[in-house]
C-alpha positions in Angstrom: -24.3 32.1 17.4 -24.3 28.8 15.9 -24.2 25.5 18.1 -22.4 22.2 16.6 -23.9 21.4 12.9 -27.2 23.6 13.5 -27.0 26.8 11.4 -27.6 30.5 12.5 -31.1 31.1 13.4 -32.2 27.2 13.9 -33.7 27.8 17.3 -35.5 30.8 16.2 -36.9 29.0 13.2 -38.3 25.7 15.5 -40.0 28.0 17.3 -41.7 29.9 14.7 -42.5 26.4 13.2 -43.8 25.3 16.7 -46.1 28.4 16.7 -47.2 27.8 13.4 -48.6 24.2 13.4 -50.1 25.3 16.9 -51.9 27.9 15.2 -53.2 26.0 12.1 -54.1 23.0 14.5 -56.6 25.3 16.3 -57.8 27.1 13.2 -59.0 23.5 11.9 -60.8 22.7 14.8 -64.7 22.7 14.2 -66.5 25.7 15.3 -70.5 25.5 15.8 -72.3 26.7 13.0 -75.8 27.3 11.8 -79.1 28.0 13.9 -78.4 27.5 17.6 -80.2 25.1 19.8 -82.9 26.5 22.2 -82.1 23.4 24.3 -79.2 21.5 25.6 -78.8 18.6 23.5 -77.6 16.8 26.7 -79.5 18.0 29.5 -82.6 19.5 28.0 -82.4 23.1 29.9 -83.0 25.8 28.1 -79.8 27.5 26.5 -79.8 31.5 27.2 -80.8 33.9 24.6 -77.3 36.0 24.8 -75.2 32.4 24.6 -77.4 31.3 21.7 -76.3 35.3 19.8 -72.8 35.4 20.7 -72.2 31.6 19.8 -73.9 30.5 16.7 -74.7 26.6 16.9 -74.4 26.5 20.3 -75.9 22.8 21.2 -74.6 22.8 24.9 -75.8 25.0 28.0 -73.6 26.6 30.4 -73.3 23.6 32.8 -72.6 21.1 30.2 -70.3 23.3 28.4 -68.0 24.0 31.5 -68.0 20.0 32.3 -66.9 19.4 28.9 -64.2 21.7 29.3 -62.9 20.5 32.4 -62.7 17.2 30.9 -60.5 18.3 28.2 -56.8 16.1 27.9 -54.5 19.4 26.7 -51.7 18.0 24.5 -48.2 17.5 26.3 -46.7 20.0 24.4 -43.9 18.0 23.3 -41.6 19.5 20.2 -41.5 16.1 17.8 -40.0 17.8 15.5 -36.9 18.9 17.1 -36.8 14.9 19.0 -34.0 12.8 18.1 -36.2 10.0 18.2 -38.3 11.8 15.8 -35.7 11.8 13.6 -35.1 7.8 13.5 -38.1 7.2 12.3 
């Protein structure tokens, strides 16, 4: 079902786009890498053997890690794409 100018399948295709700049944005973001700290680089405790293995370059402990986290601003999830005032630009 088409709606005014926008042709079959326009709804379904912003989404998919949507879903795919989503996707690459968190694929770019920098991962840790390398040999992993055996201290936190902001508190100085020492980072647990099992985080160090299962995340390599961890620099953060536990603690510091979750209040890092918490402080995170998500995005507002706002389509720009599909805004009009997008568009005038």
């Amino acid at each position: 079902m088409a709606g005014g100018w926008a042709k079959d399948g326009a709804v379904n295709e912003q989404i998919e786009a949507s879903i795919s700049d989503e996707l690459a944005r968190l694929r770019a973001q920098k991962r840790p890498a390398g040999e992993s700290r055996t201290h936190c680089v902001e508190c100085e405790e020492p980072i647990p053997e099992p985080r160090r293995i299962a995340i390599p370059g961890v620099t953060l402990c536990i603690d510091c890690q979750t209040e890092r986290d918490a402080a995170f601003k998500p995005r507002s999830g706002i389509n720009r794409r599909g805004s009009k005032d997008s568009q005038l630009k």
